[in-house]
C-alpha positions as CSV (number, residue, x, y, z in Angstrom):
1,X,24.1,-7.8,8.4
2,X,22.7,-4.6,8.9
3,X,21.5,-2.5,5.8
4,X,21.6,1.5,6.2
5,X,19.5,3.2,3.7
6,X,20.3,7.1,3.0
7,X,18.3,9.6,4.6
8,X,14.4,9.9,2.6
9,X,10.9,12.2,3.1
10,X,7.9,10.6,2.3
11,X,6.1,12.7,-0.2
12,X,2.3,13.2,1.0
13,X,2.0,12.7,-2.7
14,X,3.6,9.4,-3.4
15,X,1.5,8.4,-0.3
16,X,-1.9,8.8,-1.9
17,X,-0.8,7.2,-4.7
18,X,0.7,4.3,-3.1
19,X,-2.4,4.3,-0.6
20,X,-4.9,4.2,-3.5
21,X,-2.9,1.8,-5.7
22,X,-3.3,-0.9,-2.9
23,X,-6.8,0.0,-2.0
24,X,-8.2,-0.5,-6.1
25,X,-5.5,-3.9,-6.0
26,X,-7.0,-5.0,-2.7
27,X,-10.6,-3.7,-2.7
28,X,-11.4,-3.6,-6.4
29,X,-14.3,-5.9,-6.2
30,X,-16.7,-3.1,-3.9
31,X,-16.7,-0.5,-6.3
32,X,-17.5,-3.2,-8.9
33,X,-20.5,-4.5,-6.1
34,X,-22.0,-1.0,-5.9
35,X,-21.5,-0.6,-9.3
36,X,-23.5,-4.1,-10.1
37,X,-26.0,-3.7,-7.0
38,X,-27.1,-0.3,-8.2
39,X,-27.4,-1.8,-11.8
40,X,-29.7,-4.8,-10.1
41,X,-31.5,-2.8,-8.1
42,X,-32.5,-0.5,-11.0
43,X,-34.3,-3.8,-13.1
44,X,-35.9,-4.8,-10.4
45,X,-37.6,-1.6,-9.5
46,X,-38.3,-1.3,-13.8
47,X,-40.6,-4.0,-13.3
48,X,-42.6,-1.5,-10.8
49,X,-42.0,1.6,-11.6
50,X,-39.9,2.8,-14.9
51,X,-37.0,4.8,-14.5
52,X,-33.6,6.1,-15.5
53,X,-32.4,8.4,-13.2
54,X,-31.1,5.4,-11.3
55,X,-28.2,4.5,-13.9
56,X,-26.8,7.6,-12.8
57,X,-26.5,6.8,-9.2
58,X,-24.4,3.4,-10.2
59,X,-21.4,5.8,-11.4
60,X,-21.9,8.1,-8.5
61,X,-21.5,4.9,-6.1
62,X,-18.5,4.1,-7.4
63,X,-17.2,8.0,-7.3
64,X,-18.2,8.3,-3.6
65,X,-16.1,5.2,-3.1
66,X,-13.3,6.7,-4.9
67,X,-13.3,10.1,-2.9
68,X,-13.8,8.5,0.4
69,X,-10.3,6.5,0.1
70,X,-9.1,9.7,-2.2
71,X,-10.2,12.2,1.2
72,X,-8.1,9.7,3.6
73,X,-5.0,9.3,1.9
74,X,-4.8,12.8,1.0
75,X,-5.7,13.8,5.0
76,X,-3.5,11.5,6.8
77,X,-0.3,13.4,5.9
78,X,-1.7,16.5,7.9
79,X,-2.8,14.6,10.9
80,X,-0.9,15.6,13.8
81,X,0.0,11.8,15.0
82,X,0.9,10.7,11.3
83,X,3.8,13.6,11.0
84,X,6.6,11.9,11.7
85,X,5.3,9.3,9.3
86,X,6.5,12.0,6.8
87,X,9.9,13.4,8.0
88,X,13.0,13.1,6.9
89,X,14.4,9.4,7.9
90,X,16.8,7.2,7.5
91,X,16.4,3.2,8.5
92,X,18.6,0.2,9.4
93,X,17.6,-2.8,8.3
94,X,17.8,-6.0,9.9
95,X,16.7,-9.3,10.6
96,X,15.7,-8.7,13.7
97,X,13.9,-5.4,13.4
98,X,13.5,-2.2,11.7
99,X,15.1,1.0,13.3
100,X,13.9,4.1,12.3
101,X,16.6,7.3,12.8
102,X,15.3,10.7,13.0
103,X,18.8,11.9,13.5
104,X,21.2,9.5,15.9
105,X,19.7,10.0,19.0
106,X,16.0,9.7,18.5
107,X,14.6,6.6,16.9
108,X,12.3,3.9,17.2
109,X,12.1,0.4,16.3
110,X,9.9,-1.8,14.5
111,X,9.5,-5.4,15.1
112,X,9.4,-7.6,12.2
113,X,5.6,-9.0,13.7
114,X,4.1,-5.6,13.2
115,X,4.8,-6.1,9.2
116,X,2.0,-8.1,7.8
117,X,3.1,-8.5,3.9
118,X,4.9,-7.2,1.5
119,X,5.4,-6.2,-2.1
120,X,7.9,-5.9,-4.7
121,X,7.2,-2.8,-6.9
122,X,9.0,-1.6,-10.2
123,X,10.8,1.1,-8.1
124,X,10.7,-0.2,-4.6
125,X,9.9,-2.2,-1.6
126,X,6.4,-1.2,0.2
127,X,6.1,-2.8,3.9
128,X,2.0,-3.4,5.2
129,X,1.0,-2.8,8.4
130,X,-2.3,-2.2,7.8
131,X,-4.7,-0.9,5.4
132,X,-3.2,2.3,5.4
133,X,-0.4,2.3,7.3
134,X,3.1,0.9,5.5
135,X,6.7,1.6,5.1
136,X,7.4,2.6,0.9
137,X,11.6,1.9,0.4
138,X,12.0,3.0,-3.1
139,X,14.9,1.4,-4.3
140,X,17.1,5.0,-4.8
141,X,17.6,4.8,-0.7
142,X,20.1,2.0,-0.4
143,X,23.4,2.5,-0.7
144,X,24.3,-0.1,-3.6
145,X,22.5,-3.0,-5.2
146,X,23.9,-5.6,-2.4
147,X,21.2,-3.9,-0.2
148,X,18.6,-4.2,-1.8
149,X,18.9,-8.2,-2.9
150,X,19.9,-8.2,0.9
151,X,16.3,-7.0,2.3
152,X,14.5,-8.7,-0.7
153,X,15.8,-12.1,0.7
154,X,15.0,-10.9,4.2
155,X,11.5,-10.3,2.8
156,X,11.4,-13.8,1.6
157,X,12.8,-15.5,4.9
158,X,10.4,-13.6,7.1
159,X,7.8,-15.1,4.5
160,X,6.6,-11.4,3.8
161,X,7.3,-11.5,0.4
162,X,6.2,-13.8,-2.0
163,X,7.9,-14.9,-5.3
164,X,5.3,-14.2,-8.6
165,X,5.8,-17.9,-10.6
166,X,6.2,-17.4,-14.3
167,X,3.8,-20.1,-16.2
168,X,7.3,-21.4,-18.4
169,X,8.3,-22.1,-14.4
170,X,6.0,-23.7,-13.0
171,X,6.5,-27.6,-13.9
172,X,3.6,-29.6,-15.6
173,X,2.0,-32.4,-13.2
């Protein structure tokens, strides 16, 4: 089976904020390590040398860490090899590979290896590549409601996608 989803524009937008979602889910503990080291180093050099200017700095780590991933997800739209990440597309899905259509003579295809994981969000599918590269499929760009339990089961063969167990589930041992 071959799923065709309808024509759809990545918004540069709903990149960031897809982009910087994953980063806080994924790297959430190194703003929280700055945040601590800072806070350590501080009571260590109070035992020396009394200060306060350094509780300041432990925000400002964190904020610096927070532009830096802010700065690339916001430039990446406008980099001249990352366009066509951001035109208007359509994709057939299958269980073989990905195509992606500009219009129906200029594609490319995606192998199901380059796809390292995947998630199931409230309001669509997002496909990881890499830290910052992925595939977002809300789920307003398949054609009916078949298509979509279609590609979540394809998720789940490819073992892409994993199934979140509910603790009334999961059987007591």
């Amino acid at each position: 089976m071959i799923v065709k989803t309808k024509k759809y524009q990545l918004d540069p937008k709903e990149f960031r904020r897809l982009g910087m979602r994953r980063i806080l889910r994924t790297q959430w503990w190194l703003p929280a390590s700055i945040f601590a080291g800072i806070i350590v180093l501080n009571l260590l050099l109070n035992l020396v040398y009394p200060n306060l200017w350094i509780y300041f700095l432990a925000p400002l780590g964190v904020l610096l860490w927070w532009l830096f991933w802010y700065a690339q997800f916001t430039g990446i739209p406008y980099m001249e090899q990352n366009k066509p990440m951001f035109e208007r597309l359509s994709y057939e899905i299958s269980s073989q590979h990905i195509l992606i259509k500009k219009n129906p003579k200029e594609g490319m295809v995606l192998k199901w290896d380059m796809i390292k994981g995947a998630e199931k969000l409230k309001d669509g599918y997002l496909l990881l590549m890499g830290k910052v590269q992925f595939l977002w499929f809300p789920f307003s760009v398949f054609q009916s409601e078949k298509d979509i339990k279609f590609v979540e089961v394809l998720l789940k063969r490819k073992e892409l996608l994993r199934e979140k167990r509910h603790p009334e589930t999961v059987s007591a041992k």
